[in-house]
KESE-441632 format. One record per atom (N, C-alpha, C, CB): atom name; x, y, z. Coordinates in pm, 1 decimal, always signed. Glycine has a CB too. Example, Ala and Ser with C-alpha at 12.3 -4.5 7.8 and 13.67 -1.06 7.14 Angstrom:
2
> N:+1319.0:-569.0:+780.0
> CA:+1230.0:-450.0:+780.0
> C:+1320.0:-330.0:+780.0
> CB:+1130.8:-447.3:+904.6
> N:+1285.0:-225.0:+708.0
> CA:+1367.0:-106.0:+714.0
> C:+1290.0:+3.0:+787.0
> CB:+1408.4:-59.8:+572.5
// end
This chain:
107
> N:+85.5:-117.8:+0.0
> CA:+0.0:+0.0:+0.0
> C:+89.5:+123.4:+0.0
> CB:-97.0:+0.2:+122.9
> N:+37.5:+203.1:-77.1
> CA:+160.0:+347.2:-74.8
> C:+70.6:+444.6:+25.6
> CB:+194.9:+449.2:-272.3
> N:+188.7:+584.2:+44.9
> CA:+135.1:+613.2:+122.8
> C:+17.7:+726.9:+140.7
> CB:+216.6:+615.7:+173.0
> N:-5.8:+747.5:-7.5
> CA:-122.7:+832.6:-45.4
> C:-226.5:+756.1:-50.2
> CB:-113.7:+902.5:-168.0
> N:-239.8:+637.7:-60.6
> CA:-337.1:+529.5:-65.6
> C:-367.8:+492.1:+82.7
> CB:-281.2:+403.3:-150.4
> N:-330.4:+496.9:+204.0
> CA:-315.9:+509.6:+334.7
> C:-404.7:+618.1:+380.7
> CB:-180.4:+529.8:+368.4
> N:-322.8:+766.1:+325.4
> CA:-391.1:+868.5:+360.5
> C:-558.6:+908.4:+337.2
> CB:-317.2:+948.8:+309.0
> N:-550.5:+804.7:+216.2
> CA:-714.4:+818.0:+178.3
> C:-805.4:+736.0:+257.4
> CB:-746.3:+774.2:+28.8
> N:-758.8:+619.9:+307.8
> CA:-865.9:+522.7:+387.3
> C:-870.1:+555.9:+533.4
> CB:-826.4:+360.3:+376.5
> N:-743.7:+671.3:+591.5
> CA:-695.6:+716.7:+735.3
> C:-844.8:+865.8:+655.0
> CB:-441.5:+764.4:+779.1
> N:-836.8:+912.1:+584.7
> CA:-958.7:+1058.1:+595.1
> C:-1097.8:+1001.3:+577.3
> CB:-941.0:+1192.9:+451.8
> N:-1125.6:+904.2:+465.6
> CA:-1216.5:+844.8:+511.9
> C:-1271.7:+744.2:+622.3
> CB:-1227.1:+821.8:+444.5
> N:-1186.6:+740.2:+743.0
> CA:-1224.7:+684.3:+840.4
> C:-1240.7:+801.1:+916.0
> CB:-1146.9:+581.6:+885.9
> N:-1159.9:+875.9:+940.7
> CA:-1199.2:+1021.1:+995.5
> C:-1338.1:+1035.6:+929.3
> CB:-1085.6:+1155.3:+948.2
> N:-1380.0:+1111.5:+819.0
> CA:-1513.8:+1123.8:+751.9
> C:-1641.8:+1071.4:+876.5
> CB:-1509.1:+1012.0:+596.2
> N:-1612.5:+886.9:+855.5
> CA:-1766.4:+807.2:+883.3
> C:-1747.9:+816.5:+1076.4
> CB:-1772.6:+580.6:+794.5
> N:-1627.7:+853.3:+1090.2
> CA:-1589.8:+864.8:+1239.0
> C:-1673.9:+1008.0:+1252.5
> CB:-1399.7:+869.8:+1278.9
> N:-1665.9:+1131.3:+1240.3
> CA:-1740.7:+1268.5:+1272.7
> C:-1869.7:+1201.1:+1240.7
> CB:-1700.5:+1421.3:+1175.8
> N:-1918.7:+1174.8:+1129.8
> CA:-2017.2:+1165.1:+1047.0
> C:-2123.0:+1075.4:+1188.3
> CB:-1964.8:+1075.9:+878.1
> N:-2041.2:+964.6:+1215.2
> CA:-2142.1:+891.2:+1341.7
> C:-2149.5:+911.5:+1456.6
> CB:-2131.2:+776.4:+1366.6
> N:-2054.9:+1013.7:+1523.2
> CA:-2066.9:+1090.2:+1634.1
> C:-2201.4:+1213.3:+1636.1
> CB:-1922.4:+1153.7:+1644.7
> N:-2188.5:+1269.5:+1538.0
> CA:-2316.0:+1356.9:+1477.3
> C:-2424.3:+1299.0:+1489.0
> CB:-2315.4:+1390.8:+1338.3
> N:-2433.2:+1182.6:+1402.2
> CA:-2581.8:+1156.6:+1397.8
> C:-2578.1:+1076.8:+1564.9
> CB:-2641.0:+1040.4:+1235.2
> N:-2483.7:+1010.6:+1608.4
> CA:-2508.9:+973.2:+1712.6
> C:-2591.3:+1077.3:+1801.3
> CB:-2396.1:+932.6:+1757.1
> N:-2561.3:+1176.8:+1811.1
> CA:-2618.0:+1291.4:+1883.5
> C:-2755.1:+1315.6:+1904.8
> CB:-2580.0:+1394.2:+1829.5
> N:-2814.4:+1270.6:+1782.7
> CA:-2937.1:+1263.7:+1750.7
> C:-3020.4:+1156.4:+1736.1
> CB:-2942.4:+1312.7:+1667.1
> N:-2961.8:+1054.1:+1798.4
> CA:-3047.2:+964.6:+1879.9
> C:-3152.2:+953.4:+2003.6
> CB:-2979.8:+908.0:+1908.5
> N:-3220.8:+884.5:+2003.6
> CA:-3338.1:+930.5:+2118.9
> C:-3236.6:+906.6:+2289.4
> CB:-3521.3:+784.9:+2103.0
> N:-3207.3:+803.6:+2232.2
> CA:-3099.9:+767.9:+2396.4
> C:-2972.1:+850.4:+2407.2
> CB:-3026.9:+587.5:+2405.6
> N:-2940.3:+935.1:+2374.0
> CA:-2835.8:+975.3:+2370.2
> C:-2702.0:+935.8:+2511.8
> CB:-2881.1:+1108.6:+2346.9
> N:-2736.7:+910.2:+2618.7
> CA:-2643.0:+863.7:+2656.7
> C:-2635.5:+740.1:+2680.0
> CB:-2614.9:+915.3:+2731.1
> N:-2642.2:+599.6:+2661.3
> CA:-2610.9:+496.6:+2560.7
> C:-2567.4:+521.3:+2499.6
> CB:-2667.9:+439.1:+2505.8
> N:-2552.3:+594.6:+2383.2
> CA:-2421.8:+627.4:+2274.4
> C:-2362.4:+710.0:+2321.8
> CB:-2441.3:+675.2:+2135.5
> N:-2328.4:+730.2:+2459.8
> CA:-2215.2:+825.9:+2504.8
> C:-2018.4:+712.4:+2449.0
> CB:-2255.9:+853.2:+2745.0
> N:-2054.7:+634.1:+2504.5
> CA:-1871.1:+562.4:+2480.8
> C:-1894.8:+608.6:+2291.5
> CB:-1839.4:+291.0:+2530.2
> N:-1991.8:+512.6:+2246.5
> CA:-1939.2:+559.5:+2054.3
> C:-1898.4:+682.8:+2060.2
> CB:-2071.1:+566.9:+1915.2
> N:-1980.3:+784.3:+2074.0
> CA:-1964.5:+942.0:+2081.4
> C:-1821.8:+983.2:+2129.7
> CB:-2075.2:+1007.7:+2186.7
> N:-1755.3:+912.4:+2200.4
> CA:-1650.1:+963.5:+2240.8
> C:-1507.2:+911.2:+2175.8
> CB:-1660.6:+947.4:+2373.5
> N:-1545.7:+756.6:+2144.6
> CA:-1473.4:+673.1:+2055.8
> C:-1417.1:+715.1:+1928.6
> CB:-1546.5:+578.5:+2029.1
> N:-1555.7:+800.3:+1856.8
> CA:-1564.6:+836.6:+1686.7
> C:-1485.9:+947.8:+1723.9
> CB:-1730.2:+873.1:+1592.2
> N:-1498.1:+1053.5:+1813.7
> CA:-1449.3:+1180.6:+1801.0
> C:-1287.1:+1143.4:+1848.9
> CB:-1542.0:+1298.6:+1898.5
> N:-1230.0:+1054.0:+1910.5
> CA:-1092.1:+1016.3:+1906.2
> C:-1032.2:+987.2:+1801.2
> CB:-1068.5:+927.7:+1970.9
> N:-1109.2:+878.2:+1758.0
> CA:-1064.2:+805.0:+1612.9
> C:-1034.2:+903.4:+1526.3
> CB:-1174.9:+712.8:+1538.8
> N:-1141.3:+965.9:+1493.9
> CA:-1146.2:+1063.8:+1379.6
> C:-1004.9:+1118.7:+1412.2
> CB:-1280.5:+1182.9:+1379.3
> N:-1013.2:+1199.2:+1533.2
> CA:-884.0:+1313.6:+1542.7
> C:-765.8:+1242.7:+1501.2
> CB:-850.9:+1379.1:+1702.7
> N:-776.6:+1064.5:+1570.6
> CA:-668.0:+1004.4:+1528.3
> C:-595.1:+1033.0:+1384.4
> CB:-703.2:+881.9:+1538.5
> N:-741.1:+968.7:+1313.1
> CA:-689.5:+936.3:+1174.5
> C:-615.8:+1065.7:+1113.6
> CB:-816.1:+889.2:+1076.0
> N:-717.3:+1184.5:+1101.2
> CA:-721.4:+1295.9:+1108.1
> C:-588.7:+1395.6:+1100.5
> CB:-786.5:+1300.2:+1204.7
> N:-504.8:+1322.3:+1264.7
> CA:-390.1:+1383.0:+1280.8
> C:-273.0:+1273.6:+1201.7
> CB:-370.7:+1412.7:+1447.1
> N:-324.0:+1144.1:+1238.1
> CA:-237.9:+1057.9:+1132.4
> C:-201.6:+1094.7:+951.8
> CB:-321.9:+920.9:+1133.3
> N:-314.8:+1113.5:+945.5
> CA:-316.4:+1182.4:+728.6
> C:-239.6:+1305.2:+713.2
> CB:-508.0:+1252.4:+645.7
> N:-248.5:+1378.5:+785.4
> CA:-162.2:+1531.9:+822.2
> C:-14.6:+1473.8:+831.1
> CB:-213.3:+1623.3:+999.4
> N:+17.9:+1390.4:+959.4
> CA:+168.0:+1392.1:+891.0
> C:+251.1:+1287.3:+816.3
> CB:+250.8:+1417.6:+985.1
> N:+128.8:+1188.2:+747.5
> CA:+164.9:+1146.8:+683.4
> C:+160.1:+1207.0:+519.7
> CB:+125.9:+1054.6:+723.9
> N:+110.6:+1321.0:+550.6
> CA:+106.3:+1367.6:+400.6
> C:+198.9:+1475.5:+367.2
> CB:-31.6:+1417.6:+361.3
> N:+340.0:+1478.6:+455.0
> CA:+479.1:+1528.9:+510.9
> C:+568.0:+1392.5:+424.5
> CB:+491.0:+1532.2:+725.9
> N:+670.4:+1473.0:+499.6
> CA:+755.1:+1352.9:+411.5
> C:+870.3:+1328.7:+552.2
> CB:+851.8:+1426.3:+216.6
> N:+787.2:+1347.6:+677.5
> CA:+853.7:+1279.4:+823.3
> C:+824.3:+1127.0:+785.2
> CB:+762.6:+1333.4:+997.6
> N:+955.3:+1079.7:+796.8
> CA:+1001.4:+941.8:+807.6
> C:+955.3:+827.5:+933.5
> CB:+1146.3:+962.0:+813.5
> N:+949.0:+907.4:+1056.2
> CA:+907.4:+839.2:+1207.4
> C:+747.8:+853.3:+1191.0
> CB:+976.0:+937.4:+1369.0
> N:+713.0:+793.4:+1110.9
> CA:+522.8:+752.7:+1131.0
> C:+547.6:+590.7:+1244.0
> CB:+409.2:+689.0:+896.0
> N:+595.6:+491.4:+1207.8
> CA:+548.5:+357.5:+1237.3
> C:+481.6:+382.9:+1335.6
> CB:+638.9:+252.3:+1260.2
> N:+540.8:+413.8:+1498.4
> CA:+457.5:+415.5:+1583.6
> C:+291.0:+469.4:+1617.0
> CB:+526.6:+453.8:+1638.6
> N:+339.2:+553.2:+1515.8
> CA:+186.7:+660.8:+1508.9
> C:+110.6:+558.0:+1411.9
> CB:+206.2:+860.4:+1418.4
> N:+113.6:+487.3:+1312.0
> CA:+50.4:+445.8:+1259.3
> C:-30.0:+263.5:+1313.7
> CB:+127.1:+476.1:+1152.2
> N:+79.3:+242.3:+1426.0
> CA:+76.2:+112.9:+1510.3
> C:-58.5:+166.4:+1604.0
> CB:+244.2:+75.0:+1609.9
> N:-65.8:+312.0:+1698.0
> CA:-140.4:+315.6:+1724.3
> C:-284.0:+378.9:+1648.1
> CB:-93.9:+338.7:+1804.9
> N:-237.3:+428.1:+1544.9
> CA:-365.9:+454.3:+1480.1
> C:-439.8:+314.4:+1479.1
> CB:-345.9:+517.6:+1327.7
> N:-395.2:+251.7:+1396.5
> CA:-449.4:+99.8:+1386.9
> C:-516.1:+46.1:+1506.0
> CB:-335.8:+1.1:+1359.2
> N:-495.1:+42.4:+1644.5
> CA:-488.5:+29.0:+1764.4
> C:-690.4:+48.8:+1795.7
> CB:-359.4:+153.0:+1830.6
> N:-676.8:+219.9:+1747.0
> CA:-787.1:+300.6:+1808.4
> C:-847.8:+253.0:+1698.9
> CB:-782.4:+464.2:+1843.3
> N:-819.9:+253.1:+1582.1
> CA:-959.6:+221.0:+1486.1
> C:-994.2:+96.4:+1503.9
> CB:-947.2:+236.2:+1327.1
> N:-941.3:-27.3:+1583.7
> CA:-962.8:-121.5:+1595.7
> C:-1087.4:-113.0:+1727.2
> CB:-834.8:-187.4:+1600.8
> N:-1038.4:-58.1:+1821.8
> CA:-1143.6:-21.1:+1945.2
> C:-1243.6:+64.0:+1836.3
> CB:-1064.6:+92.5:+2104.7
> N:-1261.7:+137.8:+1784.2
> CA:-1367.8:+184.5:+1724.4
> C:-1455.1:+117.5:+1663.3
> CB:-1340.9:+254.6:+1658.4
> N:-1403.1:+25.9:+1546.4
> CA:-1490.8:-102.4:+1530.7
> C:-1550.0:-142.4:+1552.8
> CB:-1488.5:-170.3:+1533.6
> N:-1459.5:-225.1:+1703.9
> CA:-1543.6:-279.1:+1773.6
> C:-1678.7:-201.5:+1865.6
> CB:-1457.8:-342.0:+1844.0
> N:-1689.1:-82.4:+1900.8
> CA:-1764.4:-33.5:+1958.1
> C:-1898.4:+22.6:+1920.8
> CB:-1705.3:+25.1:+1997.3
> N:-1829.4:+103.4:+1763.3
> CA:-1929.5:+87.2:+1655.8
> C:-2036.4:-17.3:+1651.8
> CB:-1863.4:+69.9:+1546.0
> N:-1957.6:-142.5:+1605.9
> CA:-2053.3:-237.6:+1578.7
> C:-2111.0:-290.5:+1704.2
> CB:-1998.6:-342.2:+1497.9
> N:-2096.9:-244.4:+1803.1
> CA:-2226.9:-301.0:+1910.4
> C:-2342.3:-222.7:+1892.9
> CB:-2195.2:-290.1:+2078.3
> N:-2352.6:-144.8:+1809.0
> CA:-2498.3:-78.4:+1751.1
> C:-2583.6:-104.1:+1655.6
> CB:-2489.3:+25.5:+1715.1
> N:-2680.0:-122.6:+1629.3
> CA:-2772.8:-179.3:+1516.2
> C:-2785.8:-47.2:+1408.1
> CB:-2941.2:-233.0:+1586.0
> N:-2774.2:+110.3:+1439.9
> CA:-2790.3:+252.5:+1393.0
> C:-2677.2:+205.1:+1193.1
> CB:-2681.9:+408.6:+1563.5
> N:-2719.8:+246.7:+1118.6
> CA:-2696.8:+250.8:+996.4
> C:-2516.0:+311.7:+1005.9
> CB:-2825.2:+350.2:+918.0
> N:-2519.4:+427.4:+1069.8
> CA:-2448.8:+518.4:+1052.7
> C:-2340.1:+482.2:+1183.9
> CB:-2533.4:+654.5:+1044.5
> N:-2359.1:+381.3:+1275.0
> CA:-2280.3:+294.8:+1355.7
> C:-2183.7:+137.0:+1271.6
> CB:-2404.4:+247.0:+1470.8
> N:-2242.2:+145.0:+1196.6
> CA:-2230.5:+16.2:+1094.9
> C:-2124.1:+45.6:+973.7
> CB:-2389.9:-18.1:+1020.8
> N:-2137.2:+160.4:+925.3
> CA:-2093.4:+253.3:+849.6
> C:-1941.6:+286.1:+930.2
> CB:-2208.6:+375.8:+836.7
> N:-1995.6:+330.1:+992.8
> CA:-1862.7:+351.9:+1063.6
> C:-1753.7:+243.2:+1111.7
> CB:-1897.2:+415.4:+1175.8
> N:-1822.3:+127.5:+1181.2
> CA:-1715.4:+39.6:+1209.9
> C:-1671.5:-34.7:+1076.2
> CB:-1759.2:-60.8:+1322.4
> N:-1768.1:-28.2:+949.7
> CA:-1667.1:-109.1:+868.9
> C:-1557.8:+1.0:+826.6
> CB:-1740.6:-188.0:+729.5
> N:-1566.5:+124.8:+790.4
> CA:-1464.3:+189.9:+755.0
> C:-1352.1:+209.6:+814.8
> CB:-1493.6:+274.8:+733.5
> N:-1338.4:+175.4:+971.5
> CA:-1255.4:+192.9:+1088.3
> C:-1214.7:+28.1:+1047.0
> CB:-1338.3:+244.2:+1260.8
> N:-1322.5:-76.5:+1057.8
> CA:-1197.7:-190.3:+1022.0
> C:-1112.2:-206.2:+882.5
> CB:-1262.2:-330.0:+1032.0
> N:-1130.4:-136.0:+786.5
> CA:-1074.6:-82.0:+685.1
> C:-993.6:-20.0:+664.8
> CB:-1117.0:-43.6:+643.7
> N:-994.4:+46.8:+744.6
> CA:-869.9:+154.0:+795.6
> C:-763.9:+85.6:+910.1
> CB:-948.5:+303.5:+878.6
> N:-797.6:+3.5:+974.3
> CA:-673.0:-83.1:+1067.0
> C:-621.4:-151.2:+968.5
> CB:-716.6:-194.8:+1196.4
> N:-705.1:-207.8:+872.2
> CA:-640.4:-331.7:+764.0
> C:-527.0:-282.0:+680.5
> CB:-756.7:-389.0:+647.0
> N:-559.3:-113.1:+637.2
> CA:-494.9:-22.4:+597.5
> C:-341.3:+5.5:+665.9
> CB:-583.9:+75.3:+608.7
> N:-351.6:+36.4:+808.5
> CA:-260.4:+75.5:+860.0
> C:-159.7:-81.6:+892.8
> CB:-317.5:+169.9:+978.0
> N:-202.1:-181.3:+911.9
> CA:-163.2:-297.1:+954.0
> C:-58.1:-370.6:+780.9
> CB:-333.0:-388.2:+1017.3
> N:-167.5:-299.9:+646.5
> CA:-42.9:-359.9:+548.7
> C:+33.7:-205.7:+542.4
> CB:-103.7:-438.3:+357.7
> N:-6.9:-153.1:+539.9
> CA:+118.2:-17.9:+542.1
> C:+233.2:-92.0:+624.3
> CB:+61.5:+157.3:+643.5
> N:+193.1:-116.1:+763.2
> CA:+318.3:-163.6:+817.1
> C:+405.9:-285.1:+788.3
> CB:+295.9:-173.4:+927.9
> N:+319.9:-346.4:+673.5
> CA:+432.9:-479.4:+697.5
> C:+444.3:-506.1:+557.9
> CB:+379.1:-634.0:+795.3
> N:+496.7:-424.0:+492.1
> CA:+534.9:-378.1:+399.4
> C:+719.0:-405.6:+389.2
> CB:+474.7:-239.8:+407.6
// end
């Protein structure tokens, strides 16, 4: 995987990460979706801050990208304990994005 091809599946996980914190908001239970809500808005920043310096030409990503992988993996999983469209949405793009960061690394 190169690393503009990285950067695109790290912004679109950011994307469905804001995107389901939002609508999370606007759920009738809203706190029940307090952990997602807090999960997506990490992730996102994760990815977020991950695509930023990977779209540099700093050499010391691995670690940052070990834990990116890390959090989108907890996101996933947390995501998908929801039945919500836009919870579903989200954890597949977050496990998409670890799969991402996981062949980046072993490369």
């Amino acid at each position: 995987m190169k690393r503009n091809e990285l950067i695109i599946k790290l912004q679109e996980c950011a994307n469905a990460c804001f995107h389901c914190a939002d609508a999370c908001l606007q759920e009738e239970n809203v706190s029940h979706m307090r952990d997602c809500i807090q999960t997506d808005q990490i992730c996102g920043s994760v990815c977020l801050t991950t695509s930023r310096i990977l779209s540099g030409s700093f050499k010391e990503v691995n670690d940052l990208i070990k834990y990116c992988a890390k959090i989108c993996g907890i996101c996933a999983e947390e995501c998908g304990k929801h039945s919500h469209d836009h919870c579903q949405a989200c954890a597949k793009a977050c496990q998409n994005c670890k799969e991402a960061c996981l062949t980046f690394l072993n490369q």
